[in-house]
N, CA and C atoms as a LAMMPS dump frame, in Angstrom:
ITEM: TIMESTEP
0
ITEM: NUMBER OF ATOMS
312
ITEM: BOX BOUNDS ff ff ff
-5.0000000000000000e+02 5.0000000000000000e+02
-5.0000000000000000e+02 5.0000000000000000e+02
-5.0000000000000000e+02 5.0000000000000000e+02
ITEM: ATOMS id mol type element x y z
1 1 1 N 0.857 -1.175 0
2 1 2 C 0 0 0
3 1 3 C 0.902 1.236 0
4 2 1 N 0.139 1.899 -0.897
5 2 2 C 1.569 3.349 -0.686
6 2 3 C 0.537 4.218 0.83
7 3 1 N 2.171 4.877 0.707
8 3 2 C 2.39 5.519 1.739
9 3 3 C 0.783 6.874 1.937
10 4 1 N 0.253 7.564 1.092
11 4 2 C -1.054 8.558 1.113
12 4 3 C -2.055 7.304 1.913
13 5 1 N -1.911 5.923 1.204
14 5 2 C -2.718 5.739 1.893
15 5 3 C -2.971 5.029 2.909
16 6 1 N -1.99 4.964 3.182
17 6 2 C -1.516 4.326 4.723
18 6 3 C -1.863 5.162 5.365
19 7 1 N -1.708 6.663 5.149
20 7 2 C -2.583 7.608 6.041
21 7 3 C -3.676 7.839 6.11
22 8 1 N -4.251 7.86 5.015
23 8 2 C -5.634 7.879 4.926
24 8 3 C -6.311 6.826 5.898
25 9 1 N -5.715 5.797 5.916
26 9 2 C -6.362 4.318 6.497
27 9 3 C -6.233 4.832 7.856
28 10 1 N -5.322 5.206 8.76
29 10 2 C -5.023 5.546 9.92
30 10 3 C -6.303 6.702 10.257
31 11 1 N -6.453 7.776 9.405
32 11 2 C -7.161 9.059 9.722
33 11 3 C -8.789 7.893 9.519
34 12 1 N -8.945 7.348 8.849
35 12 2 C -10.474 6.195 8.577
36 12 3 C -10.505 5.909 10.251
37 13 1 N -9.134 5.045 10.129
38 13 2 C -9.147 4.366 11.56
39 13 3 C -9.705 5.349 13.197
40 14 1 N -9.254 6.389 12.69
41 14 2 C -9.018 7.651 14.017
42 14 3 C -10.527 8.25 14.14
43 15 1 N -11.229 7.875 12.832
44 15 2 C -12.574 8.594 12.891
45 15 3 C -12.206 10.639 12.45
46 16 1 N -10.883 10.657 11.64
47 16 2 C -10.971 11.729 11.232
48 16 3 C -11.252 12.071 9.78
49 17 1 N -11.612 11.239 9.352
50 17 2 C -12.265 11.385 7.614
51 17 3 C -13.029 10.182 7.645
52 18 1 N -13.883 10.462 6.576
53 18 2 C -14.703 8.613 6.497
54 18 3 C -14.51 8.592 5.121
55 19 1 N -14.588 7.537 4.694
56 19 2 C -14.454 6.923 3.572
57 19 3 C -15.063 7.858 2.8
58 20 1 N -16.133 7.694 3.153
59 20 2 C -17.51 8.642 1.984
60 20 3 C -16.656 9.696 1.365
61 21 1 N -16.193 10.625 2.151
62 21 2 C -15.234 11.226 2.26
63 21 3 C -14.581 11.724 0.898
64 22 1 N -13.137 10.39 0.962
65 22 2 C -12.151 10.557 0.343
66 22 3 C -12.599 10.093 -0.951
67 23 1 N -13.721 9.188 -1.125
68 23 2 C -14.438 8.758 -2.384
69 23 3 C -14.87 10.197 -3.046
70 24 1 N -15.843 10.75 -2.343
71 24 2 C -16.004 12.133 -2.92
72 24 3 C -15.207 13.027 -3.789
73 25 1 N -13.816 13.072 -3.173
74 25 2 C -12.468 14.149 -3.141
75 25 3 C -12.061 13.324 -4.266
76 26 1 N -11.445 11.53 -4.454
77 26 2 C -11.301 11.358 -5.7
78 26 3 C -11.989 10.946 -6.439
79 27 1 N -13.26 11.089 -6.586
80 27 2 C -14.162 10.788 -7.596
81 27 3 C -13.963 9.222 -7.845
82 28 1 N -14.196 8.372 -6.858
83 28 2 C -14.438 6.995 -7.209
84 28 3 C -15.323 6.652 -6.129
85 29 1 N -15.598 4.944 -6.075
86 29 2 C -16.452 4.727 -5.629
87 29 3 C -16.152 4.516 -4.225
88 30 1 N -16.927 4.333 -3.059
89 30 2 C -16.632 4.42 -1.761
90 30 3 C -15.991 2.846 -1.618
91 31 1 N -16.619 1.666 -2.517
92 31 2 C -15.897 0.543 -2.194
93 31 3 C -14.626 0.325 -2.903
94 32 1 N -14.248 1.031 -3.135
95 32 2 C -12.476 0.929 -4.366
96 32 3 C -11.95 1.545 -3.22
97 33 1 N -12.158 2.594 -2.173
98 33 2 C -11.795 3.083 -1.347
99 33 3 C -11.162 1.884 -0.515
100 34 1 N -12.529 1.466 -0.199
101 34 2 C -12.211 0.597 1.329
102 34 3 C -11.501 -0.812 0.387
103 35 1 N -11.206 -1.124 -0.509
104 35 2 C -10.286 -1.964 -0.974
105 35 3 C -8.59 -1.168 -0.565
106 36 1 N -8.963 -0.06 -1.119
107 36 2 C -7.44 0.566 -1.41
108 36 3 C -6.677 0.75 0.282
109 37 1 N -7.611 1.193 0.86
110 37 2 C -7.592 0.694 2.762
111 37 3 C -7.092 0.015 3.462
112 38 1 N -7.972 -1.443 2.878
113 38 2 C -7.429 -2.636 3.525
114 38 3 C -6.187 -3.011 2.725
115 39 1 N -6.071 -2.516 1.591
116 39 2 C -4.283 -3.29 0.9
117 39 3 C -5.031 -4.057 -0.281
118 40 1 N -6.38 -4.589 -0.629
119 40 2 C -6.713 -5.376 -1.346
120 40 3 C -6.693 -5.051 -2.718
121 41 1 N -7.14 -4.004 -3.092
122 41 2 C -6.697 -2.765 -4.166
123 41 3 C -5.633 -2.405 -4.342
124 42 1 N -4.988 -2.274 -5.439
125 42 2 C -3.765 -1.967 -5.587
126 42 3 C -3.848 -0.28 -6.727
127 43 1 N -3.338 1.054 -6.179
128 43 2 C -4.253 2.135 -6.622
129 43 3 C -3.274 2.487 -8.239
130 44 1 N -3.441 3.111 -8.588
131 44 2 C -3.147 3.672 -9.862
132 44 3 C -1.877 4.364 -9.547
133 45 1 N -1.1 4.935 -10.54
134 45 2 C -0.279 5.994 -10.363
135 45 3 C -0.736 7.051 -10.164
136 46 1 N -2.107 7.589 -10.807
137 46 2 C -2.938 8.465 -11.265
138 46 3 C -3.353 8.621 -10.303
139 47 1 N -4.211 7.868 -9.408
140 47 2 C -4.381 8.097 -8.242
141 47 3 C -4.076 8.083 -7.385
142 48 1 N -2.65 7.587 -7.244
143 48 2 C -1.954 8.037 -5.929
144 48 3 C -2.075 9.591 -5.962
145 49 1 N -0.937 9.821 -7.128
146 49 2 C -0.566 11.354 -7.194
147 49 3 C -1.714 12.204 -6.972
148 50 1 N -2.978 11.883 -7.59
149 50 2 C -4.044 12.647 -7.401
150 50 3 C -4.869 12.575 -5.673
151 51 1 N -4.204 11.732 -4.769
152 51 2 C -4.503 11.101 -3.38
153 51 3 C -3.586 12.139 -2.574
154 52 1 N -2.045 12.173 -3.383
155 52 2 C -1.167 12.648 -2.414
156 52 3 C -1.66 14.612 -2.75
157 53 1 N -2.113 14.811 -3.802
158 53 2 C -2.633 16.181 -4.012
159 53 3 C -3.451 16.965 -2.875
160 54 1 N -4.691 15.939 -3.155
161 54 2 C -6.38 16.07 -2.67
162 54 3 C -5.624 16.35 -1.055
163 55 1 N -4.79 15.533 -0.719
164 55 2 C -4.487 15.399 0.571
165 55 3 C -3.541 16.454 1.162
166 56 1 N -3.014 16.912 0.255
167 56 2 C -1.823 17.61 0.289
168 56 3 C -0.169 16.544 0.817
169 57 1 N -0.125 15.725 0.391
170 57 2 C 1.194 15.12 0.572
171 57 3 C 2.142 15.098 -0.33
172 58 1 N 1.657 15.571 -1.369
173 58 2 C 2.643 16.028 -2.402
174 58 3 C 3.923 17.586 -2.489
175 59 1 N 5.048 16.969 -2.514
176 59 2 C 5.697 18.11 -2.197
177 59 3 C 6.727 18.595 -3.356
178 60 1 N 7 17.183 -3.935
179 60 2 C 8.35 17.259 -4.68
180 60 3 C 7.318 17.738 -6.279
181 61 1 N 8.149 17.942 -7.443
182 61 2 C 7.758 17.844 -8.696
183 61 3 C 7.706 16.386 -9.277
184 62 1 N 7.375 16.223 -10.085
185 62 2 C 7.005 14.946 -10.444
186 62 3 C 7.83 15.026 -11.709
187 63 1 N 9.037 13.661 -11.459
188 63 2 C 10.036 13.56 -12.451
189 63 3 C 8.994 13.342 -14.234
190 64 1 N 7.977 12.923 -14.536
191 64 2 C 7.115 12.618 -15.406
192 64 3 C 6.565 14.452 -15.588
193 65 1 N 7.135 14.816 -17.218
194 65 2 C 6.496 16.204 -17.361
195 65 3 C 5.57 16.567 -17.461
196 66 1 N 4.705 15.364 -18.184
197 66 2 C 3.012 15.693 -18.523
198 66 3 C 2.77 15.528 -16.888
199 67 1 N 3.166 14.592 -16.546
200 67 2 C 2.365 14.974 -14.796
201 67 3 C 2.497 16.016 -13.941
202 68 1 N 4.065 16.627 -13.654
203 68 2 C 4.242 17.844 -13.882
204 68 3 C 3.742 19.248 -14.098
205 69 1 N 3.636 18.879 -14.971
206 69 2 C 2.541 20.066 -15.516
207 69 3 C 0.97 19.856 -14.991
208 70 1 N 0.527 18.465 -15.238
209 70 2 C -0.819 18.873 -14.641
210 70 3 C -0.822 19.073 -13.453
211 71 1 N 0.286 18.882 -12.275
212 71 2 C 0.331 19.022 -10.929
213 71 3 C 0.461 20.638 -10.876
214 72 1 N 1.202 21.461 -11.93
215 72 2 C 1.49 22.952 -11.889
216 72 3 C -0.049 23.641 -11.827
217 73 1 N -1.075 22.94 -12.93
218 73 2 C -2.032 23.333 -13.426
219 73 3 C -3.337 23.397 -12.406
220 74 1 N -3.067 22.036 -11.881
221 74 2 C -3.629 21.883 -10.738
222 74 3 C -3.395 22.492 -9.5
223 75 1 N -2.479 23.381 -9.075
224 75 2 C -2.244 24.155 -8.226
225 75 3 C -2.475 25.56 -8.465
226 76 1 N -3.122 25.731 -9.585
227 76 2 C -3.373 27.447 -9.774
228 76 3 C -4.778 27.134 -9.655
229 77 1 N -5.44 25.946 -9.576
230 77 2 C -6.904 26.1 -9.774
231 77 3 C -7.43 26.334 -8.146
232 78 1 N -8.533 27.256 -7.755
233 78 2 C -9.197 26.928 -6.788
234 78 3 C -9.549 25.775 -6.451
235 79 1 N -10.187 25.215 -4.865
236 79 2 C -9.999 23.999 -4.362
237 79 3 C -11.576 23.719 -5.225
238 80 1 N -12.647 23.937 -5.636
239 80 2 C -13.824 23.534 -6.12
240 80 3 C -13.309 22.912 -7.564
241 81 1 N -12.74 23.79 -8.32
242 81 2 C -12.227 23.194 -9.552
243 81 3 C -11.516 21.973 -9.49
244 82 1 N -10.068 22.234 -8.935
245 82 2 C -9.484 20.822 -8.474
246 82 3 C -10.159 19.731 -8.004
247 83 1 N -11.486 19.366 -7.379
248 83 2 C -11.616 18.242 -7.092
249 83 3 C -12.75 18.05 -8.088
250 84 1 N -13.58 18.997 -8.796
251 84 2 C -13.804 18.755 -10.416
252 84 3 C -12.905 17.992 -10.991
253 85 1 N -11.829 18.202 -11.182
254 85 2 C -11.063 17.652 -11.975
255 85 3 C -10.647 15.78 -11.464
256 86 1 N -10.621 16.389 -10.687
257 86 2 C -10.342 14.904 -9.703
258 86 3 C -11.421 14.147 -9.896
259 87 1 N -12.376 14.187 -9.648
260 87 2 C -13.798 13.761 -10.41
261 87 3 C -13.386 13.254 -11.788
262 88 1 N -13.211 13.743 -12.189
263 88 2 C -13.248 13.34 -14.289
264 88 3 C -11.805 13.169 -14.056
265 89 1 N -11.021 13.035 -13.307
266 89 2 C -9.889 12.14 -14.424
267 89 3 C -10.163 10.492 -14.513
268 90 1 N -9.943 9.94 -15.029
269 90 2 C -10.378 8.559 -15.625
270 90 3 C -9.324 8.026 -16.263
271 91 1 N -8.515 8.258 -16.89
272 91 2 C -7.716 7.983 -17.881
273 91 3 C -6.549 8.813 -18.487
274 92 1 N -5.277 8.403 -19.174
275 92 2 C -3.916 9.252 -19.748
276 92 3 C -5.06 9.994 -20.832
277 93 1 N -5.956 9.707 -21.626
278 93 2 C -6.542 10.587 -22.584
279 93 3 C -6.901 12.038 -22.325
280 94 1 N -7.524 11.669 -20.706
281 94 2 C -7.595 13.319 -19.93
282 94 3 C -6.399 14.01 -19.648
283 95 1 N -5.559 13.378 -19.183
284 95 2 C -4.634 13.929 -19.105
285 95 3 C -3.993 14.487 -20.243
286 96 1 N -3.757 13.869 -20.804
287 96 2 C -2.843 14.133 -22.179
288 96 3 C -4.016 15.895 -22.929
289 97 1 N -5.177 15.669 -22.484
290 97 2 C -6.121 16.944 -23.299
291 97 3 C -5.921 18.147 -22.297
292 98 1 N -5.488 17.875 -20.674
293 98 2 C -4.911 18.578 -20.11
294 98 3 C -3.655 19.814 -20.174
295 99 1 N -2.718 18.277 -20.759
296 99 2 C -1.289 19.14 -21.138
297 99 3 C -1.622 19.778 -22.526
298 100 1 N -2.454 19.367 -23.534
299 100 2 C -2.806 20.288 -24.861
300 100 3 C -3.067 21.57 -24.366
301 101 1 N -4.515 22.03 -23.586
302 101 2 C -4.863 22.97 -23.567
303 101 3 C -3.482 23.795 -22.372
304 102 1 N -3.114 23.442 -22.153
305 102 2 C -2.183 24.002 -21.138
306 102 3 C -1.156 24.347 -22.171
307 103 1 N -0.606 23.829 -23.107
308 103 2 C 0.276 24.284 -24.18
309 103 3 C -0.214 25.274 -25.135
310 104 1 N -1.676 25.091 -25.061
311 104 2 C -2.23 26.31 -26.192
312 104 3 C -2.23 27.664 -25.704
């Protein structure tokens, strides 16, 4: 289990976030959650990074430029937009239409 959500599981555990919660923030379902929790789920890259965001555990740049950049992009947006976005990412296709309009 990576490390975002080893915390997350602890803060579940502590009764300081609930699941419902963090499902909300990344736009998936509440039971992919409680997989990703217990260790049974194994999460995305996509969603880590987008876990360690939502959460704020992200500190460094992200050696990957298209990610990079959407992490830049994603930090100028207000917090309502950003978890819009977090919502609809799904796939490298979003992303990749991300770094377009960000180049235009």
């Amino acid at each position: 289990m990576s490390l975002i959500f080893e915390k997350l599981a602890e803060m579940v555990k502590q009764k300081t976030i609930k699941q419902r919660e963090i499902a909300e923030k990344l736009g998936i379902d509440q039971s992919h959650v409680s997989g990703l929790l217990r260790g049974s789920n194994k999460p995305s890259k996509t969603l880590t990074i987008l876990a360690e965001m939502v959460f704020g555990e992200r500190r460094e740049k992200h050696k990957d430029k298209t990610i990079a950049a959407i992490e830049e992009m994603l930090e100028d947006m207000d917090k309502e937009s950003r978890e819009r976005v977090f919502r609809n990412v799904q796939d490298t296709k979003f992303a990749q239409e991300l770094i377009k309009r960000k180049a235009a």
